[in-house]
ZATOR-59341 format. One line per 4 residues: number of its first residue (from 1); their letters; for each residue x, y, z of N, C-alpha, C. Coordinates in steps of 0.05 Angstrom, whole numbers. Example, Ala and Ser with C-alpha at 12.3 -4.5 7.8 and 13.67 -1.06 7.14 Angstrom:
BEGIN
1	AS	264/-114/156/246/-90/156/264/-66/156; 257/-45/142/273/-21/143/258/1/157
//
This chain:
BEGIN
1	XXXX	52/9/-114/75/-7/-112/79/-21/-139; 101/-13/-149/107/-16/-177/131/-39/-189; 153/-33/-170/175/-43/-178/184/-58/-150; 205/-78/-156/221/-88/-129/232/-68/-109
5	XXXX	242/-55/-116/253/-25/-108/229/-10/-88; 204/-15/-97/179/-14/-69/179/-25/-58; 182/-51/-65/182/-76/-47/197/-71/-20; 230/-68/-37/247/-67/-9/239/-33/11
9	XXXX	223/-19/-1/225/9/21/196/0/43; 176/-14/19/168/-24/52/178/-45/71; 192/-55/58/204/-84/84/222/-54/95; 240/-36/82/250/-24/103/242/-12/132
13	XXXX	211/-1/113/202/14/133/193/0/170; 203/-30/164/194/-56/185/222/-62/188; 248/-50/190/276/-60/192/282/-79/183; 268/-86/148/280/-117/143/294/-103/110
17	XXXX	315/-115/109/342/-105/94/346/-144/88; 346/-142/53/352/-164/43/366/-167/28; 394/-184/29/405/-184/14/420/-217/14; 422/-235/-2/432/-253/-3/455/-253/-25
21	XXXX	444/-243/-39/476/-239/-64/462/-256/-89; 442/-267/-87/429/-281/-114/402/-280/-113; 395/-264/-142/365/-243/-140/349/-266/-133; 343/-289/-145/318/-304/-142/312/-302/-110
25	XXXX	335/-311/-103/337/-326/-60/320/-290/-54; 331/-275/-57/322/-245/-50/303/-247/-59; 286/-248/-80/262/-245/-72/240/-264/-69; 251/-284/-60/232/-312/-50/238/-304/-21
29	XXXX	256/-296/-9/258/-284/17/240/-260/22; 243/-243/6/223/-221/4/190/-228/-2; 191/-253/-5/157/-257/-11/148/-267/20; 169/-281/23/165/-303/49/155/-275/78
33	XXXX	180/-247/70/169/-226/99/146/-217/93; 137/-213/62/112/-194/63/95/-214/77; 93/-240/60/66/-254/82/70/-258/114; 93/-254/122/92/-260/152/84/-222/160
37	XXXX	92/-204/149/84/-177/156/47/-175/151; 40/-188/128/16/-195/127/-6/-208/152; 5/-228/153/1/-235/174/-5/-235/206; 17/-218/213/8/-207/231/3/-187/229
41	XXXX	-9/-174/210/-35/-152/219/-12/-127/211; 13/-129/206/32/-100/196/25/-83/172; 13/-106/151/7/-87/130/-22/-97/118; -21/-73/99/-57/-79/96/-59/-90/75
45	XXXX	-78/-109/72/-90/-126/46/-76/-113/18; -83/-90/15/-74/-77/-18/-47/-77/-18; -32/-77/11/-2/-70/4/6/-98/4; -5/-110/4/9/-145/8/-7/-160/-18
49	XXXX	-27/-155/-30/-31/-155/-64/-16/-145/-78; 0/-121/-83/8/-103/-101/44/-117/-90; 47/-120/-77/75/-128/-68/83/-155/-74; 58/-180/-74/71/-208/-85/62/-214/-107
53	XXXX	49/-192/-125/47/-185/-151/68/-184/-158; 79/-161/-153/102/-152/-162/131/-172/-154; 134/-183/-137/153/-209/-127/147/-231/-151; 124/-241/-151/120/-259/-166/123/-254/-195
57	XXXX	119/-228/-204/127/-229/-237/158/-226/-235; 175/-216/-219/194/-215/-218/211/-245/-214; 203/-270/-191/218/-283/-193/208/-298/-225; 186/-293/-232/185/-320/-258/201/-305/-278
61	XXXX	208/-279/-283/221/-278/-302/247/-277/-293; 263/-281/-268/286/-296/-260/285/-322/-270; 269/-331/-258/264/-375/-267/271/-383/-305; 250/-353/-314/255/-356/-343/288/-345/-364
65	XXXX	301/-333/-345/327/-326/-349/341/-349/-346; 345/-364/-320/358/-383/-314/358/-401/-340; 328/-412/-344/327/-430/-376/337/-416/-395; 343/-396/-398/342/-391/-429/370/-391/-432
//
């Protein structure tokens, strides 16, 4: 799991389709399902490392757009 673009095919593969219309909310929303899919036991440890890896470099270089 490489890109956001993984991100969303596994929330698909769990019927979760995100879209708010402003990237940051999308993927602070998208961080918020992987840990609840985490959580209850849907996905496995490596896919829920490699997924808010990838969320989290993504929203800080949103955060760092906004400033600049």
């Amino acid at each position: 799991m490489k890109t956001v673009y993984d991100v969303q095919q596994l929330l698909k593969r769990f019927g979760i389709i995100i879209y708010v219309g402003e990237r940051l909310l999308d993927l602070e929303l998208m961080e918020s399902e992987i840990k609840d899919l985490y959580k209850t036991g849907l996905i496995q440890k490596d896919d829920f490392q490699k997924a808010l890896l990838v969320l989290r470099m993504e929203i800080g270089k949103e955060k760092s757009r906004g400033k600049g």
